[in-house]
C-alpha positions as CSV (number, residue, x, y, z in Angstrom):
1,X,0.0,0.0,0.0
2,X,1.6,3.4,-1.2
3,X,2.5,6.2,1.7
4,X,1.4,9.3,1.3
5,X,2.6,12.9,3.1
6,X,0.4,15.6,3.9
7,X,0.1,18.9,4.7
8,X,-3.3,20.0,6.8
9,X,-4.4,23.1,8.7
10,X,-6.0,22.3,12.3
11,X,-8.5,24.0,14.2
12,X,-6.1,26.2,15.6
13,X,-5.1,27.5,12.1
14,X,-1.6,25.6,12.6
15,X,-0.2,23.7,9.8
16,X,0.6,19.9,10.3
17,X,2.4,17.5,8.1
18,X,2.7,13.8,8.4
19,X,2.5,10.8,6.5
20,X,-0.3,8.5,6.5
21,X,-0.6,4.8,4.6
22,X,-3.5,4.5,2.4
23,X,-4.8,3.0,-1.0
24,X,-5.1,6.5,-2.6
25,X,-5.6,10.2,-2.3
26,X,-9.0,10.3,-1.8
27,X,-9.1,8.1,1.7
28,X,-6.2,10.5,2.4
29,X,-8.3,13.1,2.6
30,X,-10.8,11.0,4.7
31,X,-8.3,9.8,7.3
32,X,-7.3,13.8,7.8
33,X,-11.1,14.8,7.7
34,X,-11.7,12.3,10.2
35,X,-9.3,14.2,12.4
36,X,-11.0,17.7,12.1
37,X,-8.2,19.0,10.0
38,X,-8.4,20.4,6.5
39,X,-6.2,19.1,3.6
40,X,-3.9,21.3,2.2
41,X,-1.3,19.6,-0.2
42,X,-1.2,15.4,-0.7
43,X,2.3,13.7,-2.7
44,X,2.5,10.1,-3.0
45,X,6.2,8.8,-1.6
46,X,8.3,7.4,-4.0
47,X,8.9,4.0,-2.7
48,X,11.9,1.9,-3.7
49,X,11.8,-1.1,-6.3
50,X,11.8,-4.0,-3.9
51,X,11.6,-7.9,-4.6
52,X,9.0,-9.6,-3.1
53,X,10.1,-12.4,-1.0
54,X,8.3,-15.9,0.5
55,X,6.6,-14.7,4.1
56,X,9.7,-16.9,5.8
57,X,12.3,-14.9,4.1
58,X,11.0,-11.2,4.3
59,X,10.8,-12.0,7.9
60,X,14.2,-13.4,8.3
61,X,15.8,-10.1,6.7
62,X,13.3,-7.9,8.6
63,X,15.4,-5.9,11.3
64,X,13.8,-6.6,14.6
65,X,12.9,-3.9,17.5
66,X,15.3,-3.3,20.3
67,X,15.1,-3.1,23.8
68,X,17.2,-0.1,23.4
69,X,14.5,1.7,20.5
70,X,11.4,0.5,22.6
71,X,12.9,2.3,25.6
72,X,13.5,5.1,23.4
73,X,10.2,5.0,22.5
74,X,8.8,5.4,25.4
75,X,11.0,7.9,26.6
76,X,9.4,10.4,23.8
77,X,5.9,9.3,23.8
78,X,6.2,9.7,28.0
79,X,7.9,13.5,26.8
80,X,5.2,14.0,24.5
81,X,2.0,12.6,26.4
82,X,3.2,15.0,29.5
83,X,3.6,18.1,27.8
84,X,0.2,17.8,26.3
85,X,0.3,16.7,22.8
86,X,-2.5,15.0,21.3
87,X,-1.7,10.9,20.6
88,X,-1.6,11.3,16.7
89,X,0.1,13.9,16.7
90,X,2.8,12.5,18.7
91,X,2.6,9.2,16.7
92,X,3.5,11.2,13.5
93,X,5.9,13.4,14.8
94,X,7.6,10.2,15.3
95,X,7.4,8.6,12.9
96,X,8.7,11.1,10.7
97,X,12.1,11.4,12.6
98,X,12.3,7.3,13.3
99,X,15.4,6.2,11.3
100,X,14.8,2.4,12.3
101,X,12.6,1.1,9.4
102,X,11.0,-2.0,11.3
103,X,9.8,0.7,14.2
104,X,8.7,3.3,12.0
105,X,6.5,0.8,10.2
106,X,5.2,0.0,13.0
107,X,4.2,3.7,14.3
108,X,2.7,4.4,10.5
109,X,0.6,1.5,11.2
110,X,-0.2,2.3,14.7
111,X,-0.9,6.0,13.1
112,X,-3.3,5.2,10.7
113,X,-5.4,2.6,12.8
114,X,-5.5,5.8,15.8
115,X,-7.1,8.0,12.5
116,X,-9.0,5.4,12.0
117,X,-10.6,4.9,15.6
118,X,-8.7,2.4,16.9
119,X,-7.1,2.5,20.2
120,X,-3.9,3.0,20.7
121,X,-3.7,-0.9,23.2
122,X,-5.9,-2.7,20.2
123,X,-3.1,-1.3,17.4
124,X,-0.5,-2.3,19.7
125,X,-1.9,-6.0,20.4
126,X,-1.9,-6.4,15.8
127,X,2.0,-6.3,15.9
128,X,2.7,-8.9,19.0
129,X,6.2,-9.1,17.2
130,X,7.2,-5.6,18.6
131,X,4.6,-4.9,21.8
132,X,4.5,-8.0,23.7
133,X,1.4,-8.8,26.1
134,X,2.9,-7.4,29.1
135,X,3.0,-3.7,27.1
136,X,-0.2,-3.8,25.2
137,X,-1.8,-4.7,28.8
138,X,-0.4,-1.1,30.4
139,X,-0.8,0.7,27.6
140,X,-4.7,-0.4,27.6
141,X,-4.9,0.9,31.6
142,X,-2.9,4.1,30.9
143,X,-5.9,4.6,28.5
144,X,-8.8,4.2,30.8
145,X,-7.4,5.7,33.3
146,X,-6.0,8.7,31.4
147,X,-2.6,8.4,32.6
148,X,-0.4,7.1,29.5
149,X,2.6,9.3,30.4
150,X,2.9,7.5,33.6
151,X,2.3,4.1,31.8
152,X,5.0,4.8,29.2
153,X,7.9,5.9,31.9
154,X,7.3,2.9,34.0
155,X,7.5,0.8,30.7
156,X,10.8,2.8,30.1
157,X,12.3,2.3,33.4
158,X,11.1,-1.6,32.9
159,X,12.9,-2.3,29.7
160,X,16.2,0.0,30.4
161,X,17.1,-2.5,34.0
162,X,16.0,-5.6,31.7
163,X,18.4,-4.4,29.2
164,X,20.8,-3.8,31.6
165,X,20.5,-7.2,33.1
166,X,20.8,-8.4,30.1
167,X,23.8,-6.5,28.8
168,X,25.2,-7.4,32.1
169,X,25.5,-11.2,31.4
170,X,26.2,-11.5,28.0
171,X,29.1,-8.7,28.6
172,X,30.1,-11.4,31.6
173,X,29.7,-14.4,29.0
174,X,31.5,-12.7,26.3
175,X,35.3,-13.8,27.5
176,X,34.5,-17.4,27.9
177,X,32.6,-18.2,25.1
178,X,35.3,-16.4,23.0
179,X,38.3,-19.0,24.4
180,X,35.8,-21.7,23.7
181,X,35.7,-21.0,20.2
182,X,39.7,-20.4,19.8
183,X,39.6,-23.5,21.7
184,X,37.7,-25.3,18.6
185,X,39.2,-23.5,16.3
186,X,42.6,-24.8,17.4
187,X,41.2,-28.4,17.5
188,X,39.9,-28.3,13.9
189,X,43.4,-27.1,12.6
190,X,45.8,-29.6,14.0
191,X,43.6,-32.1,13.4
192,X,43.8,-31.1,9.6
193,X,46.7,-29.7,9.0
194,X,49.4,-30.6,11.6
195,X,48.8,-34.2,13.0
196,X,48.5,-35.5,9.4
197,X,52.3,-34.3,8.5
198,X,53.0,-36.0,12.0
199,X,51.6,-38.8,10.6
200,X,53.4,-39.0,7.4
201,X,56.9,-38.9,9.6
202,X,56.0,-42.0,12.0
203,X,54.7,-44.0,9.2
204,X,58.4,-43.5,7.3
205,X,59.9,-44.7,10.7
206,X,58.2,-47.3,11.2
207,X,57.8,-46.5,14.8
208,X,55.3,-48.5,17.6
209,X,53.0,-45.5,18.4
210,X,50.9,-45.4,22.0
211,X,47.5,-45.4,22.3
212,X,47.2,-41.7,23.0
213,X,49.1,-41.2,19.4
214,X,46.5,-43.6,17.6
215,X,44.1,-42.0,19.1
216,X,44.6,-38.5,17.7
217,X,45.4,-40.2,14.5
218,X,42.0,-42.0,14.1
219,X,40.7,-38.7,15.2
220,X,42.6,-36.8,12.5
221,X,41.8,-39.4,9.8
222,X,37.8,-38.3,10.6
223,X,38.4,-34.5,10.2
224,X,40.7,-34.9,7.2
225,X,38.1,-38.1,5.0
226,X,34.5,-36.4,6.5
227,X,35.0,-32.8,7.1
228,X,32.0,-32.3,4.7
229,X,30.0,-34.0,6.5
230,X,31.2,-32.4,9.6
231,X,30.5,-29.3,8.0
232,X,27.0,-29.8,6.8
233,X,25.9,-31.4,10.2
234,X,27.0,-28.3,11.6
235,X,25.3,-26.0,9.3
236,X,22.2,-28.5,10.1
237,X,21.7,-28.6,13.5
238,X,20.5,-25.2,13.9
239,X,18.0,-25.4,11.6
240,X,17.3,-29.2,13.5
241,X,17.3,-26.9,17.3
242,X,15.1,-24.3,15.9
243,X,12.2,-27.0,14.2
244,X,12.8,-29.3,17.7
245,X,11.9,-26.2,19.3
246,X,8.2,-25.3,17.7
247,X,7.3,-28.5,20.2
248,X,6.0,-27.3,23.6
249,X,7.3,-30.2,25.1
250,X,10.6,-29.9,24.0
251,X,11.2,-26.3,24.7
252,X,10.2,-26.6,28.2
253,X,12.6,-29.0,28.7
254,X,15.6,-27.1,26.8
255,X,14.2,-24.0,29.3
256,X,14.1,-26.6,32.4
257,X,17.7,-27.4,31.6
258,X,19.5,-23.5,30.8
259,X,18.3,-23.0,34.5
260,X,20.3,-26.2,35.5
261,X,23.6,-25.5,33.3
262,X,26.4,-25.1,35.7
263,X,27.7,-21.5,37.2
264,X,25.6,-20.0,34.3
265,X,22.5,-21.1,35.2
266,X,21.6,-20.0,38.4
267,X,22.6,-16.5,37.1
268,X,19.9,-17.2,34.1
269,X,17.4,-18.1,36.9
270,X,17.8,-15.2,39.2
271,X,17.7,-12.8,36.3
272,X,13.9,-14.6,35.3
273,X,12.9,-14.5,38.8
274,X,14.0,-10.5,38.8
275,X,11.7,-10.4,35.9
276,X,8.9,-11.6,37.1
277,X,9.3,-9.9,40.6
278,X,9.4,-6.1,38.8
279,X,6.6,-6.8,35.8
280,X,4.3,-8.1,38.4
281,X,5.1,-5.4,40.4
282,X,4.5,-3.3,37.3
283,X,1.1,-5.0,36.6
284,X,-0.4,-4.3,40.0
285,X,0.5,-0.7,40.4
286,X,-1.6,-0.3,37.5
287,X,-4.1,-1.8,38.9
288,X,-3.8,-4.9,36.7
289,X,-6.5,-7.6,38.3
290,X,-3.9,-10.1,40.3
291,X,-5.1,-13.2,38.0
292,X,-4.6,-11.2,34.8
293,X,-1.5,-10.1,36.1
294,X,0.4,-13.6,36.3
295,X,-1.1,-14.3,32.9
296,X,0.5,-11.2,31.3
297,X,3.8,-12.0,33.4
298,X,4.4,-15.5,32.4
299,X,4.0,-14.4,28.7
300,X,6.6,-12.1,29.5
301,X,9.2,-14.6,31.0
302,X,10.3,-15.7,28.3
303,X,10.5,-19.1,29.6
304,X,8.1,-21.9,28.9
305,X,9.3,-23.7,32.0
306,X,8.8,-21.0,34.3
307,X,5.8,-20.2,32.3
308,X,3.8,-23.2,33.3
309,X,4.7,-22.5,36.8
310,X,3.3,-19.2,36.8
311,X,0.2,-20.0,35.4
312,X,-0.1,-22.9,37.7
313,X,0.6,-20.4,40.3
314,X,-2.6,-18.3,38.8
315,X,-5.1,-21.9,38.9
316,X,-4.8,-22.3,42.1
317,X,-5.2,-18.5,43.0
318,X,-8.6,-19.2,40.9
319,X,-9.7,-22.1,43.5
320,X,-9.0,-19.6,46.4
321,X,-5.1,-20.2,47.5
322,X,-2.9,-17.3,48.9
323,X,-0.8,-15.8,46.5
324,X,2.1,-16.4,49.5
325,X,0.9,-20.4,49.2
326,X,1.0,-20.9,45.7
327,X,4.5,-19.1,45.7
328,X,5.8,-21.5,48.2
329,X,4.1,-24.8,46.3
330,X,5.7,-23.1,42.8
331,X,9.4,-23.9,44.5
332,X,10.7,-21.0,42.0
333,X,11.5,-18.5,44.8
334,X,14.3,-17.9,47.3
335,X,13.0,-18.3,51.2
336,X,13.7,-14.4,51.8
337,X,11.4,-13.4,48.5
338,X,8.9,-16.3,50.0
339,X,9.0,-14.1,53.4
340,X,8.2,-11.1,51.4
341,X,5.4,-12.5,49.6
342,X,3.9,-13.4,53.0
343,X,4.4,-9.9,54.4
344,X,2.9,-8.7,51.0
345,X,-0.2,-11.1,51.6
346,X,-0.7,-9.9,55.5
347,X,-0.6,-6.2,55.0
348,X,-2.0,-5.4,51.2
349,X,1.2,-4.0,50.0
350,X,2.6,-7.1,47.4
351,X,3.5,-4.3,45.1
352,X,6.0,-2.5,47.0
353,X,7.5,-6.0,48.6
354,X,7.4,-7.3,44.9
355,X,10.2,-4.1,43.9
356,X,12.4,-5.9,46.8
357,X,12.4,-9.0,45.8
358,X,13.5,-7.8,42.6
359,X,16.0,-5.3,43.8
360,X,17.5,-8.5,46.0
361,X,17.4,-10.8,42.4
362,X,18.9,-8.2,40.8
363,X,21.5,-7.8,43.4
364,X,22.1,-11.8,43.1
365,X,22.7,-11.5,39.1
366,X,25.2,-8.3,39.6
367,X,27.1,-10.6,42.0
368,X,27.1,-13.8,39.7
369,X,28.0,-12.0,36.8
370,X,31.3,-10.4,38.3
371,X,31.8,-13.5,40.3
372,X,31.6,-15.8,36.6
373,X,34.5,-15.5,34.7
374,X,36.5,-16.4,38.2
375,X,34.4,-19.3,38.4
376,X,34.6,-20.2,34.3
377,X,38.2,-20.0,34.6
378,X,39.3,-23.1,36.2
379,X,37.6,-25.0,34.0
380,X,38.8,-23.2,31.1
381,X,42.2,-23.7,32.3
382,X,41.3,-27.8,32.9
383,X,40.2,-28.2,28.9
384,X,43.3,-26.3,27.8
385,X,45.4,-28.9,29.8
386,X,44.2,-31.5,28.7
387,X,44.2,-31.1,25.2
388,X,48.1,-29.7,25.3
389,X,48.4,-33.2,27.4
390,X,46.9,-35.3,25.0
391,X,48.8,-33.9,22.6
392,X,52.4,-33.8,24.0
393,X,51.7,-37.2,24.9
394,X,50.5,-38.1,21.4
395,X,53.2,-36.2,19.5
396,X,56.1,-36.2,21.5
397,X,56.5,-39.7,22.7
398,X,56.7,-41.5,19.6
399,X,59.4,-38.8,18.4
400,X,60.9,-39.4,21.5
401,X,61.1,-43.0,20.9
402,X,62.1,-41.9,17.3
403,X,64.9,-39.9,18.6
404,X,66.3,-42.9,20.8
405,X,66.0,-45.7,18.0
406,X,68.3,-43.5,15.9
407,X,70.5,-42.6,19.0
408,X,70.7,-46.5,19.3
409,X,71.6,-46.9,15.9
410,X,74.4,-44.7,16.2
């Protein structure tokens, strides 16, 4: 559908100019009537030659939304909403100065469904790949209660510490994963190129090799004949992980077990519970119904194994069990949060004990993650030894044995 940009005059006598997505000139002008404004001056964009792709395709090129534009995002429409300006004005104003394409499609659309009637949580909830449940759910209360500029800066303050949790750990994971990959990379080249010249030399000799010597020459033998198999299983298992993973059953279990993966998984697992903690939080302020809440929270996880918990956490609420007793039955949280919940139960304030409990996760992850790469080391330093090991024992003692079979000679 082509994209049109306008100029209008409003009832204040101000000129406005946008751009608005529509099947020609004439609903144009009926969009910006619908506003009260009148139509001054209507182009058609010139839109770039583009090759039409299969659905799987143009969404595998598509740039995905940020964290850090979403928080943007909300940043200016928090700005924009406090100082007054009307919603589709504020949409358009931004959308005009976006530069990243997949967001400012998204605020054209959102845009032209506003002219159009629509609210702005119904818009929101049509494009589940950018707004997740969680945000289309506060944006919805921010609009009956007539407070979206305090929806969008809690919003903002939510995404910019779950970005920052997240930049935390993958800064954190960055080192070892990097000596992992040298580490492979230096397996796959002396299994190609070196040990098969070592090879060459002790078949010449003649010489009685160890175990630990056949050993890395069988091994070598596989890398050198079936590399392109190796290679294509390798390319393939990806593609194997990510189909495996459209069952329900198996992703739970692939979640079950990232939260069981030594030294890094308990970090993974404090960070979800930190989640949960702050959007519940989030959802109650708002004055989010308790059930709906844990429904829009364990969407939000992004977890299917903690998911299920959580929503088995909001069945029993249903059939009339403490939110402090289903927390405890859930096994997901620490005693200390557990106590919290309890307080939060007793005296009516779950909200404000719910910010603790994330603080105190939070506070867990920030330790982990500085404490990890003391932890990773060690058993960095363990592989590294014993593949040097393996290999000064498979190398060096048959030239060894070379060496003194030609000193005997002598």
């Amino acid at each position: 559908m082509p994209v049109f940009r306008y100029k209008a005059k409003n009832s204040s006598g101000k000129y406005v100019t946008g751009t608005i997505e529509a099947g020609s000139q004439y609903d144009v002008i009926d969009e910006i009537s619908k506003t009260g404004m009148i139509p001054i001056e209507i182009k058609e964009e010139k839109q770039a030659v583009s090759i039409k792709m299969p659905a799987g395709m143009s969404k595998f090129f598509k740039k995905k939304v940020k964290t850090e534009q979403l928080v943007m995002f909300c940043r200016q429409m928090f700005s924009l909403s406090k100082a007054g300006v009307p919603m589709i004005r504020a949409i358009t104003g931004l959308s005009d100065s976006m530069e990243h394409p997949a967001l400012k499609e998204s605020l054209v659309k959102l845009n032209k469904d506003l002219i159009g009637g629509k609210s702005l949580a119904l818009s929101m909830s049509e494009q589940p790949e950018i707004y997740n449940s969680l945000f289309v759910a506060m944006i919805n209360v921010g609009e009956n209660t007539g407070k979206l500029d305090d929806v969008f800066s809690q919003l903002a303050s939510y995404f910019e510490l779950d970005l920052q949790t997240k930049k935390s750990i993958t800064a954190a994971m960055r080192y070892p994963i990097m000596v992992m990959l040298f580490i492979v990379a230096a397996v796959v080249i002396l299994n190609i190129f070196v040990i098969p010249v070592f090879t060459d030399m002790f078949s010449k000799f003649g010489v009685d090799l160890p175990i630990t010597t056949r050993i890395l020459i069988a091994t070598s033998n596989i890398f050198v004949n079936y590399w392109p198999y190796m290679l294509a299983v390798v390319v393939a298992v990806p593609f194997i992980i990510k189909n495996a993973m459209k069952k329900e059953s198996v992703k739970v279990k692939w979640d079950q077990y990232k939260l069981k993966i030594p030294v890094i998984g308990n970090i993974l697992n404090m960070a979800l519970l930190g989640r949960f903690c702050r959007s519940f939080s989030l959802m109650l302020q708002s004055g989010v119904p308790l059930n709906t809440a844990l429904r829009l929270v364990a969407d939000a996880l992004d977890n299917k194994y903690l998911e299920k918990k959580v929503l088995n956490m909001q069945k029993q609420i249903e059939q009339g069990v403490s939110l402090s007793q289903t927390a405890v039955q859930s096994q997901m949280f620490s005693p200390l949060v557990l106590q919290m919940f309890a307080v939060g139960d007793e005296t009516g304030r779950v909200d404000e004990l719910l910010i603790e409990g994330a603080d105190y996760y939070e506070r867990e992850v920030d330790y982990g993650v500085k404490s990890l790469t003391a932890k990773i080391e060690p058993l960095l330093l363990v592989v590294v030894s014993l593949i040097v090991g393996l290999l000064a024992l498979g190398i060096f003692s048959p030239m060894w044995d070379m060496y003194g079979a030609m000193q005997g000679k002598q």
